[in-house]
C-alpha positions as CSV (number, residue, x, y, z in Angstrom):
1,X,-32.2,-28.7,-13.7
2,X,-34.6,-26.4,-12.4
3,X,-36.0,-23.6,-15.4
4,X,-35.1,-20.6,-13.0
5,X,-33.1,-20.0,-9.8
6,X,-33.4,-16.8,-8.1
7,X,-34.5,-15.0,-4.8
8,X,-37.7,-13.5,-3.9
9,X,-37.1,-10.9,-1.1
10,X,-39.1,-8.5,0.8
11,X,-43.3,-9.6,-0.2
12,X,-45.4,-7.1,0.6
13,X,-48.8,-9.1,0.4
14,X,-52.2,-7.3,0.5
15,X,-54.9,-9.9,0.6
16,X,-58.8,-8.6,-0.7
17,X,-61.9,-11.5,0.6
18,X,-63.8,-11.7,-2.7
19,X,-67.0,-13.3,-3.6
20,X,-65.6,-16.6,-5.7
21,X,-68.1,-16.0,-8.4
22,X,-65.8,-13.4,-9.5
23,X,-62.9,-15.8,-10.2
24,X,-65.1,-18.8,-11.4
25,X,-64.5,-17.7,-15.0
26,X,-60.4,-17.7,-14.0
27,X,-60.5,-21.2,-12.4
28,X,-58.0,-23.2,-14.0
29,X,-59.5,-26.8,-15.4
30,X,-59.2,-29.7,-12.6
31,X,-58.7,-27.0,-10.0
32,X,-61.0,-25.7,-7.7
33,X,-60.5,-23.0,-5.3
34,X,-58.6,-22.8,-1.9
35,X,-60.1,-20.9,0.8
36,X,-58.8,-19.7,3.8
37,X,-61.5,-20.6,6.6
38,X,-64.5,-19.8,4.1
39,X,-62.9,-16.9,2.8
40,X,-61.7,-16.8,-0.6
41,X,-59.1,-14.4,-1.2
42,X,-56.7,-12.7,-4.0
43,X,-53.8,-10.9,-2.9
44,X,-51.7,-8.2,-4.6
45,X,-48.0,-9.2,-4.6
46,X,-45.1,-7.0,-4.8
47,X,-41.4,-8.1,-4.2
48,X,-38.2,-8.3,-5.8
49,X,-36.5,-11.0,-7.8
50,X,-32.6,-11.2,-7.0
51,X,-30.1,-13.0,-8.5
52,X,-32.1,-15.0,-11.6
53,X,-30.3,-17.8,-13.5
54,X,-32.2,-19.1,-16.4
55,X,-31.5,-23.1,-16.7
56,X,-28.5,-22.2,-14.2
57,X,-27.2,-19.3,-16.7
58,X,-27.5,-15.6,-15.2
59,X,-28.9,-13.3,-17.8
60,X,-27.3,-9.8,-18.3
61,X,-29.3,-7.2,-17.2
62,X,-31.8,-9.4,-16.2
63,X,-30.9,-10.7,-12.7
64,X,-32.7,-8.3,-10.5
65,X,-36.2,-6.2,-11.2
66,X,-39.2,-5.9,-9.3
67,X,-42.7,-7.8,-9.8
68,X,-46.1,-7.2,-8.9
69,X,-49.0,-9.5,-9.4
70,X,-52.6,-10.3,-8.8
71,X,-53.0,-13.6,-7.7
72,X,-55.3,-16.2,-5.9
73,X,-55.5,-19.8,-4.3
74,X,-56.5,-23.4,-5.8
75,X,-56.2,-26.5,-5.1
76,X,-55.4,-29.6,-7.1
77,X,-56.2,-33.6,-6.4
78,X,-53.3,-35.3,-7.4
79,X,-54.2,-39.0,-6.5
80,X,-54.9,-39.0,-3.1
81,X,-53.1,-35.9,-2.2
82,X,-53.6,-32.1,-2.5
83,X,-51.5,-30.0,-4.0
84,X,-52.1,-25.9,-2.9
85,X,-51.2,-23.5,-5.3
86,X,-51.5,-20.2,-7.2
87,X,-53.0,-19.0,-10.5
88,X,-51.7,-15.8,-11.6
89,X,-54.5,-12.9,-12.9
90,X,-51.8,-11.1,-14.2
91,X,-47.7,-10.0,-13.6
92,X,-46.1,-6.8,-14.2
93,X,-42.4,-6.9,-14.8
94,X,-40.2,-4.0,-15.6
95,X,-38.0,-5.9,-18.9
96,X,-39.9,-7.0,-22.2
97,X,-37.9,-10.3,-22.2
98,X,-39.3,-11.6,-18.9
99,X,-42.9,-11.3,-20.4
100,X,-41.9,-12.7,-23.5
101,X,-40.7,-15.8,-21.8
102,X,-43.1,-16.6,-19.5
103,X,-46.0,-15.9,-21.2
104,X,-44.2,-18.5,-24.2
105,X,-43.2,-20.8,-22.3
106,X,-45.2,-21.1,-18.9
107,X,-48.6,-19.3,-21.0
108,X,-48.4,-17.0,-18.1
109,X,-50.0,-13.0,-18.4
110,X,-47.1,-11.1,-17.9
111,X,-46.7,-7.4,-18.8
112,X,-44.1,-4.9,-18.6
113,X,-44.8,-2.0,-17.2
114,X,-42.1,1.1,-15.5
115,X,-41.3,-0.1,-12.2
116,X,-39.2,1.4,-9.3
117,X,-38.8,0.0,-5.5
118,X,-37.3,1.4,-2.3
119,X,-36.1,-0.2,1.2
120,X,-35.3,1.6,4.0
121,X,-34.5,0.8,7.4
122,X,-35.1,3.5,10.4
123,X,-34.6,3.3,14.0
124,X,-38.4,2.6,14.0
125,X,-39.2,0.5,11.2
126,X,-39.0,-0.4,7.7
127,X,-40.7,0.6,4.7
128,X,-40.9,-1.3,1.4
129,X,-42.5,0.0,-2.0
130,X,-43.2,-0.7,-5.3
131,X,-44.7,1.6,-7.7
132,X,-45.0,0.8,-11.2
133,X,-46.8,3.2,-13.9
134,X,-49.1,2.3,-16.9
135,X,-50.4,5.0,-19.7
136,X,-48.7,7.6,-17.4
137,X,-50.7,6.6,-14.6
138,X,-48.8,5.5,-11.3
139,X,-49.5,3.1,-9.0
140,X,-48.0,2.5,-5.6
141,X,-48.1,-0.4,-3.0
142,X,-45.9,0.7,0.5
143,X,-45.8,-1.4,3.8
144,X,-44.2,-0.1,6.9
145,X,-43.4,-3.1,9.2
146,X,-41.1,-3.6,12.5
147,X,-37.5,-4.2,11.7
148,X,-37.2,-8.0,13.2
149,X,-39.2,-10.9,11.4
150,X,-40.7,-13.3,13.2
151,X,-41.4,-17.0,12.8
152,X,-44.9,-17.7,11.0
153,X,-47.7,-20.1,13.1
154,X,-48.6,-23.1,11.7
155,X,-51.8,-23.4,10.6
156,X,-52.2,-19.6,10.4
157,X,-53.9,-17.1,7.5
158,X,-49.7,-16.2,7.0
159,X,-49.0,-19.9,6.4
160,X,-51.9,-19.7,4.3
161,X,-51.0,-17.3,2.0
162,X,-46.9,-17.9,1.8
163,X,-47.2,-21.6,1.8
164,X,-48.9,-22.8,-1.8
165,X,-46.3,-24.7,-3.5
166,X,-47.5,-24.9,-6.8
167,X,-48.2,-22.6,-9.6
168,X,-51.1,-23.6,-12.0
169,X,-52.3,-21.7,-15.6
170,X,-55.1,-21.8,-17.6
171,X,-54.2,-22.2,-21.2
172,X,-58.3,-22.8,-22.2
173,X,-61.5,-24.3,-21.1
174,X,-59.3,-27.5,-20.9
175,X,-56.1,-27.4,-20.6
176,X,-53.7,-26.4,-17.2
177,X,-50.5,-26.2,-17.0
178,X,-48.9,-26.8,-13.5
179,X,-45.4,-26.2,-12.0
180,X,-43.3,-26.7,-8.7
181,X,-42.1,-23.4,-6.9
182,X,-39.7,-24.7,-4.0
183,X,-38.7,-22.8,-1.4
184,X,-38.2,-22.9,2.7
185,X,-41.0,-21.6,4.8
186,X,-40.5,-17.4,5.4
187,X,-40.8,-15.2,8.2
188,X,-42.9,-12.2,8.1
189,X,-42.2,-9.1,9.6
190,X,-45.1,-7.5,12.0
191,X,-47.2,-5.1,9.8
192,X,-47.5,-1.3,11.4
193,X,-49.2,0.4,8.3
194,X,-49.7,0.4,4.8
195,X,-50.9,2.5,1.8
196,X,-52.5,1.1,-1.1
197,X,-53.0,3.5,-4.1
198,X,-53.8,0.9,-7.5
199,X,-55.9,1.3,-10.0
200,X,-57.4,-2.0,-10.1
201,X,-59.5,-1.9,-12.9
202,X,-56.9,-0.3,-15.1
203,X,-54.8,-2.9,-14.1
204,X,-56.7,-6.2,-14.2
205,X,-60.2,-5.1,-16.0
206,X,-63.6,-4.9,-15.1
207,X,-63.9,-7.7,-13.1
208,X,-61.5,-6.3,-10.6
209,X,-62.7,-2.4,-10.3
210,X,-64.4,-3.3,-7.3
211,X,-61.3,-3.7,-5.5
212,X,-60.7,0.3,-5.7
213,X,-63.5,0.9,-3.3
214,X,-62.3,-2.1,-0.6
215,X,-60.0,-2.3,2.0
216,X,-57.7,-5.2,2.5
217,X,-58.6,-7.8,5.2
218,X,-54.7,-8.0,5.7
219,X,-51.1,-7.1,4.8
220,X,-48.0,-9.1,5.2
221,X,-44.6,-8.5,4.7
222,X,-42.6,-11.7,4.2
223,X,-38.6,-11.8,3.9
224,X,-38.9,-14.1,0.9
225,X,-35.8,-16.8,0.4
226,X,-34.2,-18.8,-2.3
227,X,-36.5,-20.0,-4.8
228,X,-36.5,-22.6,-7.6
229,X,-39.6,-22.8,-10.8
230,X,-39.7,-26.3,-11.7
231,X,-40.6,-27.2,-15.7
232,X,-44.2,-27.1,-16.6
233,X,-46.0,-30.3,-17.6
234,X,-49.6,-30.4,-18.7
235,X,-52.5,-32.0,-16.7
């Protein structure tokens, strides 16, 4: 049985070319990084979990709330094959219990934080937004995108970013955890404009402040689908 069952809809995905020196330090053990035609990227992440089951049980009041997070791309040489996934700087939840089990059980670095969303549809476009607040300071991440999605290219930055299967966490200097995250490939809606107003330091420390003064090399908006998290195992 797989440890959660849900739907991830509606990703807006800002993605900030960084120099890798800045994550070496984050690099989970037996992982090395992923880079997307030389260019090593994290990506701030906001969408909405729908319809959560815990080991197949829905949780009251715990079923749908937004996420952000700050994440970036590895890779891992399983035998002879690669495995492409993720490794989470931090996640920002809007329910104390979420944290509390994922950073128990998966050893993730959740934290819960106010959090608010809005879709809209208009004879032009849609918007999606998340804001989320810390210390009484808001933060906001809004994409405005054309109404129709659209099938993503193979082999392009969109497959890229949407299409790393695996989740991996660094527990110490040592140890990685590593999970499955299944789900069909997405379509992405065409981008018009975007507003970007985080705090990145605040957020995600010092090592991250820089990201205040840079502009994204792109935004995506991806419908999102079904999704299953797999049980950790150790590598």
């Amino acid at each position: 049985m797989s440890f959660l069952i849900a739907e991830w809809r509606k990703l807006a995905i800002a993605n900030y070319a960084v120099d890798r020196v800045v994550l070496k330090k984050y690099v989970p053990a037996k992982t090395e990084l992923d880079l997307w035609n030389g260019t090593c990227y994290v990506s701030l992440v906001g969408f909405m979990f729908l319809n959560t089951k815990l080991l197949g049980i829905p949780i009251p009041f715990h079923r749908n709330f937004e996420e952000v997070n700050l994440r970036f791309y590895v890779r891992f040489k399983d035998g002879p094959t690669w495995k492409r996934g993720v490794v989470f700087v931090k996640e920002i939840v809007p329910k104390p219990a979420l944290s509390w089990v994922a950073n128990t059980i998966y050893k993730e670095h959740y934290e819960t934080f106010d959090m608010s969303h809005q879709w809209a549809e208009h004879s032009n476009g849609r918007l999606v937004e998340y804001a989320w607040s810390k210390n009484g300071k808001e933060h906001r991440f809004a994409v405005t995108a054309e109404l129709e999605p659209s099938t993503i290219v193979e082999g392009s930055e969109e497959e890229f970013i949407t299409e790393h299967y695996w989740g991996y966490t660094k527990k110490d200097d040592l140890t990685t955890f590593e999970y499955e995250v299944t789900h069909p490939k997405w379509k992405v809606y065409p981008v018009l404009d975007s507003q970007i107003r985080v705090d990145f330091g605040q957020l995600y420390g010092n090592d991250f402040g820089f990201l205040n003064q840079e502009l994204p090399k792109s935004v995506m908006l991806a419908e999102g689908s079904k999704i299953t998290v797999e049980n950790k195992r150790r590598l």
